[in-house]
C-alpha positions as CSV (number, residue, x, y, z in Angstrom):
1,X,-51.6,11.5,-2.0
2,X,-51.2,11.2,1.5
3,X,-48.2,10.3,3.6
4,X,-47.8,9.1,7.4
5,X,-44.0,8.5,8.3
6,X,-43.6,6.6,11.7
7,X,-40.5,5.0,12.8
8,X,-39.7,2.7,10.0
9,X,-42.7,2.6,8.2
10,X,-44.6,5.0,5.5
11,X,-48.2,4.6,5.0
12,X,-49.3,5.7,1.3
13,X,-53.3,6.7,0.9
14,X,-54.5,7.4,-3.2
15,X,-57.5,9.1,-4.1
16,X,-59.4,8.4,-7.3
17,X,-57.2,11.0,-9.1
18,X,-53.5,9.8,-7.7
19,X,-54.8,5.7,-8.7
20,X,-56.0,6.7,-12.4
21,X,-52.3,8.5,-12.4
22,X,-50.3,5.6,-11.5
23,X,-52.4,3.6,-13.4
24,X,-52.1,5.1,-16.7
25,X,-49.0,7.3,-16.6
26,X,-46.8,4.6,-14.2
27,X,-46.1,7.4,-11.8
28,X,-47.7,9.6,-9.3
29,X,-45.7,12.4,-7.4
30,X,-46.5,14.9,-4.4
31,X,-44.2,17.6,-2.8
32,X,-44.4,19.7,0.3
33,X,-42.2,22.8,0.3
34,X,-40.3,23.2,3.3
35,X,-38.4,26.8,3.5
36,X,-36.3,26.9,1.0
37,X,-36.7,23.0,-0.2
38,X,-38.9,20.7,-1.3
39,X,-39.9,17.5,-0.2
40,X,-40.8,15.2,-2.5
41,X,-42.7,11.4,-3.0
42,X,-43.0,9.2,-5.8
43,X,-44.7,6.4,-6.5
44,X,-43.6,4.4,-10.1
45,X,-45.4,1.2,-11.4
46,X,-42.3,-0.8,-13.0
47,X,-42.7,-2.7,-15.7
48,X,-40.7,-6.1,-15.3
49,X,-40.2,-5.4,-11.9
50,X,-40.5,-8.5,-9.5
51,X,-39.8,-7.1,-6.1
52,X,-40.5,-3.3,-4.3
53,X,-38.4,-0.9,-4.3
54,X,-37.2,1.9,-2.5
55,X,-34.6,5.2,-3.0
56,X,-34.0,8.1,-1.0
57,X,-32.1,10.5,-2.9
58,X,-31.4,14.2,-1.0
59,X,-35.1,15.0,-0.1
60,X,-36.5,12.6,-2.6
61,X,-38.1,9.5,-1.6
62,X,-38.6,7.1,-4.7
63,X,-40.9,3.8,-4.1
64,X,-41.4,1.3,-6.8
65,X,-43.5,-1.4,-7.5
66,X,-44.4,-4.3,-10.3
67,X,-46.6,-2.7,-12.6
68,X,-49.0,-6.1,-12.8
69,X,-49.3,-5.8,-8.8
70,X,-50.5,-1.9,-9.1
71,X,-52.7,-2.6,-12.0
72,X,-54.3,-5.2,-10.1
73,X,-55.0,-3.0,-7.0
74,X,-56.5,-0.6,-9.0
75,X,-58.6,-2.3,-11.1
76,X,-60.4,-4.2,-8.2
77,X,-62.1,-3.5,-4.6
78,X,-58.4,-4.6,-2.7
79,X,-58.0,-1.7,-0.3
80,X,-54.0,-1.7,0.0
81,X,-51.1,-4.2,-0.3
82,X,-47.9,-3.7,1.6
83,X,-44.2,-4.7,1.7
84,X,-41.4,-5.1,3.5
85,X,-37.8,-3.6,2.1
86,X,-34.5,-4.4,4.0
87,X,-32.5,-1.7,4.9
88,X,-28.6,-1.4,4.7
89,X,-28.2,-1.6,9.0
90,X,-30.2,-4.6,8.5
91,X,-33.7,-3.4,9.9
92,X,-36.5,-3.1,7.5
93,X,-38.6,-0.4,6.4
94,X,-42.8,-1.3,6.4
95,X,-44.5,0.4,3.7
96,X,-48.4,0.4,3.6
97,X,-50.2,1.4,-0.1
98,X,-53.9,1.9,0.0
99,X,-57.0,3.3,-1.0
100,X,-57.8,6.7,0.3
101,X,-61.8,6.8,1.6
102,X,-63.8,8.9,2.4
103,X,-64.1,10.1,6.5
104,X,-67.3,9.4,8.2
105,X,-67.0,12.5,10.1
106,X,-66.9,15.9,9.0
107,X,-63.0,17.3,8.8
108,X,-61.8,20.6,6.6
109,X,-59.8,19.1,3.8
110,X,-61.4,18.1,0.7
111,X,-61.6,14.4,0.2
112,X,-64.2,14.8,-2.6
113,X,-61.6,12.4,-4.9
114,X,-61.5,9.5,-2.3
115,X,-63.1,6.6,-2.5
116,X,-66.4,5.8,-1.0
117,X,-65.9,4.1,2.7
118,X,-67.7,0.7,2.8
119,X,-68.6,1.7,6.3
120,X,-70.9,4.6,5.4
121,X,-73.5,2.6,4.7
122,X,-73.2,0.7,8.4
């Protein structure tokens, strides 16, 4: 999983593995460790959930969604699906889910698990 925090929005990317997770097990988790903590993300399918969902507990940031709306993202070619949570202050906070593909150019990590990019073929 990868993560991109900017002002009040987090941008989610899945590979193959992390959307077969959530798919089947209803949860898929990365951590970073920081010093001497960890920080960590979830991402929970929730059964009879109707709405997102969002907690940050210490250095633990949990997001939730209605399992029907994550089983339909990954069982079809939708790239991502987003929401918009309300915070306490009254802002909101933009969150982005999608579909981790491939890079066109060449880059060090290993994104042999993402998805193929529909512009490679272009």
């Amino acid at each position: 999983m990868k993560i991109r925090i900017r002002g009040n929005s987090i941008r989610y990317r899945l590979d193959k593995k992390d959307v077969d997770i959530l798919k089947n097990d209803g949860k898929v988790e990365e951590a970073t460790i920081i010093g001497a903590g960890t920080l960590h993300f979830c991402i929970k399918a929730k059964q009879g959930a109707n709405a997102p969902f969002i907690k940050l507990e210490g250095s633990a940031i949990h997001l939730s969604f209605p399992k029907e709306q994550i089983t339909e993202w990954a069982d079809t070619d939708q790239v991502g699906f987003s929401a918009e949570i309300p915070n306490a202050d009254g802002s909101s906070l933009h969150i982005l889910v999608e579909k981790d593909f491939k890079c066109l150019t060449e880059r060090s990590e290993d994104d042999s698990n993402a998805f193929d990019n529909p512009l490679q073929s272009c």
